[in-house]
Phi, psi and omega in degrees: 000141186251182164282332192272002180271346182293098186307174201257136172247169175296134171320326205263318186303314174306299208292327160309280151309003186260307170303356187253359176274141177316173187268325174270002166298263172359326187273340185262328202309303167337304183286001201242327162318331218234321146330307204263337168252035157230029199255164138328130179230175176208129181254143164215073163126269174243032175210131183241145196228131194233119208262077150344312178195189169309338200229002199224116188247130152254130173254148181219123182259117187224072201283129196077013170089029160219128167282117193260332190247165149307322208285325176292355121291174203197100184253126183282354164290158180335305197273003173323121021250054187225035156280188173270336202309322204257011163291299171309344177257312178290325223256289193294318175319154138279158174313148143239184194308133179299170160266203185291158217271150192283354203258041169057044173288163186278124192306164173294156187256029176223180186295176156274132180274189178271170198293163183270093183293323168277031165042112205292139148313103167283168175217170183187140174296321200064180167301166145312167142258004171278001164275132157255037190212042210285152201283141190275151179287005158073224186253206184268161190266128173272125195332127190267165143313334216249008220274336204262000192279161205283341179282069180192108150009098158287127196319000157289314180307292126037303186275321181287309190291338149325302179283334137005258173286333145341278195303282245243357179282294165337299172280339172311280214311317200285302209052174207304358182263333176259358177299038207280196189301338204254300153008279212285331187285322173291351179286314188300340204256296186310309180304302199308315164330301197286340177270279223309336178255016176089035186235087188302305161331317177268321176284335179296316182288334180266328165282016170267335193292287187312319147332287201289291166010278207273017166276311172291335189268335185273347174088039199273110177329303161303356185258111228247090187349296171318320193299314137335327152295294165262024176273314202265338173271354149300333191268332173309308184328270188323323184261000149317288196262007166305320221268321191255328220248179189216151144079195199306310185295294180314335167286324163297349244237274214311300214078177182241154174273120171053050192351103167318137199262147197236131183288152193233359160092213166245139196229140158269076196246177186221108218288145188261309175189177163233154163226154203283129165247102183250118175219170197305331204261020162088030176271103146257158176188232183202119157256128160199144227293155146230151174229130188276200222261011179262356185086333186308141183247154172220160176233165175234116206228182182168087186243141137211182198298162177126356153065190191298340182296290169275022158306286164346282186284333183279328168323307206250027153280123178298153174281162192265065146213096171116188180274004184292157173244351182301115191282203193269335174284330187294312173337295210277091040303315183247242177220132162295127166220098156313153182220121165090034204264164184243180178186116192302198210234330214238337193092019188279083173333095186269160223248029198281165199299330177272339170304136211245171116188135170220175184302122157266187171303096192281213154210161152319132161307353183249000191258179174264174336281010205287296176012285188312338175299305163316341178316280213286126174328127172320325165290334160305301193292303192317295204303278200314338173286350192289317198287007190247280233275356193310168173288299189277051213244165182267090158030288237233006188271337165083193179075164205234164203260346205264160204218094168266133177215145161285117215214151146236127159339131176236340178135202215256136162223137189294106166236164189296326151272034190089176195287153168231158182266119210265144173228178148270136169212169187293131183117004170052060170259151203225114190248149173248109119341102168247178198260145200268295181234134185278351182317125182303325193306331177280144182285346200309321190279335175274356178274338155308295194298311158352291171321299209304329214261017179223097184257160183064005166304162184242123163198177205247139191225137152217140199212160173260107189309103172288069168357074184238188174277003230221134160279120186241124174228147151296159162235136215241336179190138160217165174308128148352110157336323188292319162115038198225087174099220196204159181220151195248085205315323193276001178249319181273159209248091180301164167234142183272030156260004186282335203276156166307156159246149188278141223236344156246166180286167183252133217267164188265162189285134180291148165327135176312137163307105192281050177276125179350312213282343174280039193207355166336158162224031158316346214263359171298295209273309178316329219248342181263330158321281203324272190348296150338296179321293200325291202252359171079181164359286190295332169308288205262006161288011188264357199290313200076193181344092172240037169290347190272314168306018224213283207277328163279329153320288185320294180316315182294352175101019205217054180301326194299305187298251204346290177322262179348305178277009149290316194281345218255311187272016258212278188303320163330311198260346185283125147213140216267147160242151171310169168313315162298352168099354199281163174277134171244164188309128184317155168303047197331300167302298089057286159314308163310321192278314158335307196270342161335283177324306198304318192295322179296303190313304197271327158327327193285299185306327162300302174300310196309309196298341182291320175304308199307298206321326178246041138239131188322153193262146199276163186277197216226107166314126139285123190248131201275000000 
């Protein structure tokens, strides 16, 4: 039995059945977690049945695709319903979505979409980084005059969000090897509390916290530390600042529930390219991309379960909008004109029952209005693609991660992820191309190596910014060598009569960028975040002596990170004792707030150098 074989129960139902087991129950629920997802299930409409042992069955019954209740489940055993069993069938399900936020916020005007595969940036401003000492976040603050005023938290929220950060202090402190079922269940018992008082934003964020948790404890291929790393300092973030922020920081703070697609009136677009959407939990499709005559970009999409296969076949499938027959690679050629149109926070074109839409005129990448895209200086589209891709970005701030540059090829170069297409772009910045996806079944990676074996083309590139200290992009589509159309890398196939031959000599690749930051040793204080997760606290109070990692920070000009990684391994390792000599309980908070500062900080500091990286180089003084 898998999670994805489970219907999704409600956060507060799990959190509910955990809290109602003896503490020695509790004490068994992992193993009995682990028991139960090697047991056999069978579905029969809307109820699914998990054959507990030979003779004992539970059904968890979920109408409309979610357990919604305690009562849906069901067990059959002797201590029922005062077992592990059905605690343990909440705790192996996924969460599932919250529901709509209770204060009536106005529902999305489309259906629910397929998941969002390219997975949303969350934001959060965060501390500053220039304290290395940050003030501890305590408990709840207790209700002021001013807490009922409408820019302000309310004491209640006030409360929710303490609990919160609890809940997510607790899993710091434990880390994923101590993060079991009881963990995750206060965290979920925290998101509903928290939706419930209307902090949408915060229950989404703990439920990614629970998510990744139980993904790293099941050995789930796809699951990656940093993501977990910025999964717990967005909900520490967030449940940070319900308590300080006010006005316009605080409505982000709060959020929106499932973001809502909002009318847009009637649009004129113009399709840019498609791209293959493959992702680890076994999601496939199609995105593709458009731009209205203002430049704003939106997509159009079609992810659903089916992996690369179906990526493949949904490309040449019509899009879900409107009266078009246009499938998606013809989209990203041609044009749109919408009536009724809705349009998500993010940019995702909705598909609702009022949408309009037939075929139009598209234009070239060399025409108005797409042309413009190609304008803005390559250092501008990074800093704006950096404020979309931040670890911390604003949900609802909208903006897009893609990078149009006009580039000549220079050839193939070695990096630690393998190979990349090294290019030149104005300002004689030399960006590394990489393959956006390696799946053989997709073209991207022979269309690179292709690519690599033609130095000196000239072509219009749009790639998606890969954060390095370095300028780095996938790539994602460019002109036609010929210079007759546009080819959509991870679906059309290049040839090799396609590439030019060359008609001049070919100029050498330009010096590497000699910038500081690629040579940072920020990566001290990152790898003691990272650490922490896995294994909690205790890992790293265990290091002893990080004055040498201190002291080489410092040389690099990066004293606030020495200061951070002292205080960080500092609070790790204190524990205070009684008159008797006995240990009292470690500082949860206290730590949290530590490993915080650290973790925004070396993200700020990572974006900052990434921006520095795509900035022009200066030209070489002539000397007479």
């Amino acid at each position: 039995m898998t999670a994805a074989q489970l219907p999704p129960v409600a956060p507060e139902v799990t959190a509910t059945l955990v809290e109602e087991l003896s503490p020695r129950l509790r004490k068994r629920l992992d193993a009995a977690v682990t028991k139960l997802g090697a047991r056999p299930t069978h579905r029969d409409g809307d109820t699914v049945t998990i054959a507990v042992d030979e003779e004992t069955d539970l059904r968890m019954h979920a109408p409309g695709g979610v357990v919604a209740t305690a009562d849906a489940l069901t067990c059959g055993c002797l201590l029922a319903p005062a077992c592990v069993h059905r605690a343990a069938a909440a705790c192996a399900a996924p969460a599932a979505d919250p529901a709509p936020d209770p204060a009536g916020q106005e529902a999305p005007s489309e259906a629910a979409s397929a998941p969002h595969a390219d997975g949303t940036a969350s934001e959060s401003t965060g501390p500053a980084p220039e304290s290395t000492t940050p003030a501890p976040y305590g408990t709840a603050s207790a209700p002021d005059s001013t807490a009922s005023a409408p820019d302000v938290a309310s004491p209640a929220q006030r409360v929710a969000a303490d609990a919160v950060w609890s809940a997510a202090a607790a899993v710091l402190e434990a880390g994923v090897e101590g993060a079991g079922a009881v963990a995750q269940a206060a965290l979920l018992r925290a998101a509903h509390t928290a939706r419930l008082q209307h902090l949408p934003r915060a229950a989404g964020a703990a439920l990614s916290v629970v998510t990744l948790l139980r993904a790293a404890r099941a050995g789930d291929p796809s699951y990656r530390t940093p993501d977990l790393v910025t999964a717990l300092a967005e909900l520490l973030g967030t449940a940070h600042r319900v308590g300080t922020a006010s006005g316009a920081e605080l409505a982000a703070v709060r959020g929106r529930a499932r973001g809502p697609y909002s009318p847009d009136g009637s649009l004129r677009l113009y399709g840019l390219f498609t791209e293959p959407v493959v992702t680890d939990s076994g999601h496939g499709g199609a995105r593709t991309w458009v731009a209205g005559p203002d430049g704003r970009l939106c997509t159009v999409g079609d992810v659903a379960p089916g992996g690369v296969g179906r990526a493949l076949g949904v490309a040449d499938r019509a899009v879900r909008l409107g009266e078009s027959a246009l499938t998606h690679r013809e989209l990203g050629r041609a044009g749109l004109a919408v009536s009724g149109a809705t349009v998500s926070p993010d940019g995702r074109l909705g598909a609702g029952k009022g949408v309009k839409a037939v075929t139009a005129r598209g234009a070239a990448w060399t025409e108005p209005p797409l042309a413009a895209l190609w304008e803005t200086p390559p250092l501008q589209q990074a800093v704006r693609a950096l404020r979309a891709t931040s670890r911390y970005a604003d949900p609802d701030a909208g903006g897009s991660d893609l990078l149009f540059l006009d580039v000549e090829l220079r050839g193939a170069v070695r990096d630690p992820g393998g190979t990349c297409l090294l290019a030149s772009c104005d300002g004689g910045i030399a960006v590394r191309l990489a393959v956006a996806d390696d799946d053989p079944a997709l073209a991207h990676r022979d269309n690179l190596m292709l690519l690599a074996t033609a130095p000196g083309a000239r072509l219009r590139i749009i790639g998606r910014l890969l954060p390095a200290l370095h300028p780095r992009l996938a790539l994602l589509a460019c002109s036609h060598p010929t210079g007759e159309g546009t080819i959509d890398l991870g679906f059309d196939r290049l040839r090799r009569a396609d590439l030019p031959v060359p008609d001049a000599p070919v100029h050498p690749a330009p010096p590497e960028p000699g910038d500081s930051g690629a040579n940072s040793p920020l990566h001290l204080l990152e790898r003691r975040v990272e650490q922490t997760v896995p294994a909690g606290r205790a890992a790293l109070g265990m290091l002893g002596d990080v004055s040498a990692e201190a002291r080489r920070l410092r040389r690099a000009g990066l004293p606030t990170a020495a200061g951070l990684l002292a205080a960080l391994c500092a609070s790790a390792a204190r524990r205070e004792r009684d008159a008797f000599g006995r240990l009292l309980p470690a500082d949860t908070d206290g730590f949290a707030t530590h490993w915080l500062a650290a973790a925004r900080y070396t993200s700020a500091v990572s974006e900052s150098l990434c921006a520095a990286a795509w900035e022009p180089r200066p030209e070489p003084a002539v000397t007479g």
